[in-house]
TORFI-461462 format. One line per 5 residues: their letters; for each residue z, y, x of C-alpha. Coordinates in Angstrom, 3 decimals. Layout:
BEGIN
A) Z Y X; ...
This chain:
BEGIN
XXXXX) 51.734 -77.161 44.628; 52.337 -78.410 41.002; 49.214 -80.286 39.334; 48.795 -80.786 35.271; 46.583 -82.385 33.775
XXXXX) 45.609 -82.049 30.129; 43.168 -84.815 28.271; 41.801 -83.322 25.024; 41.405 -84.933 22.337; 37.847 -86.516 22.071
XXXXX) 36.879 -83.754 19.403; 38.053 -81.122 21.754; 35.640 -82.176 24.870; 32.209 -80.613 23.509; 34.649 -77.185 22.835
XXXXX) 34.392 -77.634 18.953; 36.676 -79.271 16.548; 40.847 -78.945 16.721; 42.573 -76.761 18.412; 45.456 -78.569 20.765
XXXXX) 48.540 -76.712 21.511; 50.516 -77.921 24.529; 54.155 -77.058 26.460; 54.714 -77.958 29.513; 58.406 -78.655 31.135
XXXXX) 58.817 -78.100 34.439; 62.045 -79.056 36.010; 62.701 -76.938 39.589; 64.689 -80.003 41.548; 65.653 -77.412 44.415
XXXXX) 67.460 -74.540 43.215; 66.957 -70.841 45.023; 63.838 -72.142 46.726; 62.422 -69.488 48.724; 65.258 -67.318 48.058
XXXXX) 65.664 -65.970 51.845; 64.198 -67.681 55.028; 67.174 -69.859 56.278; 65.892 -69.538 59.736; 65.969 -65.278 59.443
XXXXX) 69.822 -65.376 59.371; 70.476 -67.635 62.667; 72.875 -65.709 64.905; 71.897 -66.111 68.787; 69.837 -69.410 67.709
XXXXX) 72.948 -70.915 66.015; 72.096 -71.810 62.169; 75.516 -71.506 60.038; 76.463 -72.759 55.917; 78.777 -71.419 53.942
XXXXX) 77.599 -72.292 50.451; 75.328 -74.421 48.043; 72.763 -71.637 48.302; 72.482 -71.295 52.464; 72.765 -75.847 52.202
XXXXX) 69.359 -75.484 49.553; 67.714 -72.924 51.374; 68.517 -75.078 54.961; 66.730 -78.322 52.935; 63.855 -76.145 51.791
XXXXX) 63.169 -75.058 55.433; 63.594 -78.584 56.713; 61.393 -79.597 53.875; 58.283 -77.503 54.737; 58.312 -78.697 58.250
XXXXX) 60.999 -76.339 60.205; 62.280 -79.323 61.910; 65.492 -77.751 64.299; 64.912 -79.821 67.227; 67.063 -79.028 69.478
XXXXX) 68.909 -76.967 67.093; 72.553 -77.350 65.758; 73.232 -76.322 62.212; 77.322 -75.911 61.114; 78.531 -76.348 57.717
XXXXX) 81.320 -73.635 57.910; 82.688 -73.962 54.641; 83.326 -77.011 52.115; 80.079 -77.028 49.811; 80.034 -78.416 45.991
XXXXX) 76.969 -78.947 44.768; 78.057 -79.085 41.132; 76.402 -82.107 40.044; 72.902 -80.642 40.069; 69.935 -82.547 41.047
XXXXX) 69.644 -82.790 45.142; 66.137 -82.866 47.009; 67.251 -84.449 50.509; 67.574 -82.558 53.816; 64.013 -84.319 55.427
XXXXX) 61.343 -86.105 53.824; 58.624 -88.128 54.876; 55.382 -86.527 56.688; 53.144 -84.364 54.845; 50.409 -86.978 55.311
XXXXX) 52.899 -88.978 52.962; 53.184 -91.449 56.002; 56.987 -92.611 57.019; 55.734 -92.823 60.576; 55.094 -88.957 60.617
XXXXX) 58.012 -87.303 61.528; 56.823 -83.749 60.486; 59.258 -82.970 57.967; 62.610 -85.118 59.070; 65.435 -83.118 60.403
XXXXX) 65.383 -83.386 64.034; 68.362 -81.134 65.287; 72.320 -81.918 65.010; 74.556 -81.405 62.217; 77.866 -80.491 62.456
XXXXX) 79.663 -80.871 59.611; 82.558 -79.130 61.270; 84.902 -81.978 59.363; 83.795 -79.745 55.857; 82.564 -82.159 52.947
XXXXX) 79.638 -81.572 51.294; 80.286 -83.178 47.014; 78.721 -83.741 43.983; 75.144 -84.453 43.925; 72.878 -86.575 42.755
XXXXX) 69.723 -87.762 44.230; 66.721 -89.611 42.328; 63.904 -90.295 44.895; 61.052 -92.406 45.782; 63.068 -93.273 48.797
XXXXX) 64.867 -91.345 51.238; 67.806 -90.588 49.347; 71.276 -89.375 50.317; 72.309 -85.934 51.742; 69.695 -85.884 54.564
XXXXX) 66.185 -87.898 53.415; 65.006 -88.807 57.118; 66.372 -87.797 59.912; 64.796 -88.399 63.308; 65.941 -88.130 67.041
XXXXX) 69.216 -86.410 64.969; 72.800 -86.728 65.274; 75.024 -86.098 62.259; 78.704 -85.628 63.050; 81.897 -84.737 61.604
XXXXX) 81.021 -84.612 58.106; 82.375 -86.078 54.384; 79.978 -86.743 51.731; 82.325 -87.247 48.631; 80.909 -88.302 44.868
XXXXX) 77.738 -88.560 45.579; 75.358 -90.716 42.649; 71.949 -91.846 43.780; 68.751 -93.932 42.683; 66.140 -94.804 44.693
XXXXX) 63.634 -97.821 44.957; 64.164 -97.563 48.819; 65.805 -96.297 52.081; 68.982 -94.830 50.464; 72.392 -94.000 50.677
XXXXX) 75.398 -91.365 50.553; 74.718 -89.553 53.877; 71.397 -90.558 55.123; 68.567 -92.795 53.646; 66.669 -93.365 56.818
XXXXX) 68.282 -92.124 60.265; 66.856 -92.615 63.712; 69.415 -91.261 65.679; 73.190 -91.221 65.326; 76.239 -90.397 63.267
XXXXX) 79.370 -89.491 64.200; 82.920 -88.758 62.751; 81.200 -89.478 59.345; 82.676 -90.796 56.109; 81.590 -91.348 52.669
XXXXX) 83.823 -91.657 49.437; 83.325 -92.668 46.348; 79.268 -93.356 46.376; 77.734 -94.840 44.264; 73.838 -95.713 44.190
XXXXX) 71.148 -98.165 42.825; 68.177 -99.058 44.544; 65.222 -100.214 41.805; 62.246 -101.348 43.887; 59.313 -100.068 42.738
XX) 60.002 -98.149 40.002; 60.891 -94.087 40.125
């Protein structure tokens, strides 16, 4: 749900005087949102990526609460992400409460020793490839050229992880953490 608000100018309020013209930008952060339901393609439960497109789709799902408990998810293919803005894998709850695990990614990801490269990630907090990931393992995975800013909880893989990784390396990441300010 997007929410705009417009304040009129004073003359405007009582629906006489000038006549105010306004544009509105709106920047979509995840790419191919909503373009198939991740979760219609698994193959006897198992949750595959080949491409930038299945890895947005797989954050959208985790996103809106899917959390793959239990699940594994395999990055099949090396993914480039082409320097376009990155919404994290997880996020905190929908109540907007860190404590509520709702939306964190809750499964294991297998990176299948594939990297995953070029993205950049501006967030509150819970930056880096995954957001928040909870009771999760990450394995065999390379994040490579990954730029970040965050005022909190942040870095190249995961900003927030209660669980494990494994097999995992980062190169060339960079980040800055700005506390409260984004």
């Amino acid at each position: 749900t997007i929410v705009i608000k417009i304040e009129l100018p004073k003359e405007a309020e009582d629906g006489q005087g000038e006549t105010c013209n306004y544009s509105v930008y709106v920047e979509a952060v995840q790419a191919n949102a909503g373009v198939t339901d991740f979760n219609d393609r698994a193959s006897n439960g198992e949750y595959t990526i080949y491409d930038k497109v299945d890895l947005y789709q797989f954050a959208n799902s985790v996103n809106s609460g899917v959390s793959y408990k239990d699940k594994t998810v395999t990055l099949m293919e090396d993914v480039d992400i082409e320097n376009t803005p990155w919404a994290p894998i997880g996020t905190i709850g929908s109540n907007g409460n860190s404590t509520n695990f709702d939306r964190s990614f809750r499964g294991t990801f297998d990176g299948n020793n594939k990297t995953v490269s070029n993205y950049k990630v501006m967030s509150y907090g819970w930056a880096g490839l995954f957001g928040l990931a909870h009771t999760a393992t990450i394995k065999n995975l390379t994040v490579e050229n990954v730029e970040f800013t965050a005022n909190r909880l942040a870095g190249g893989v995961v900003g927030q992880l209660y669980g494990s990784l494994e097999n995992v390396h980062a190169n060339n990441v960079t980040g800055t953490v700005v506390p409260n300010e984004i």
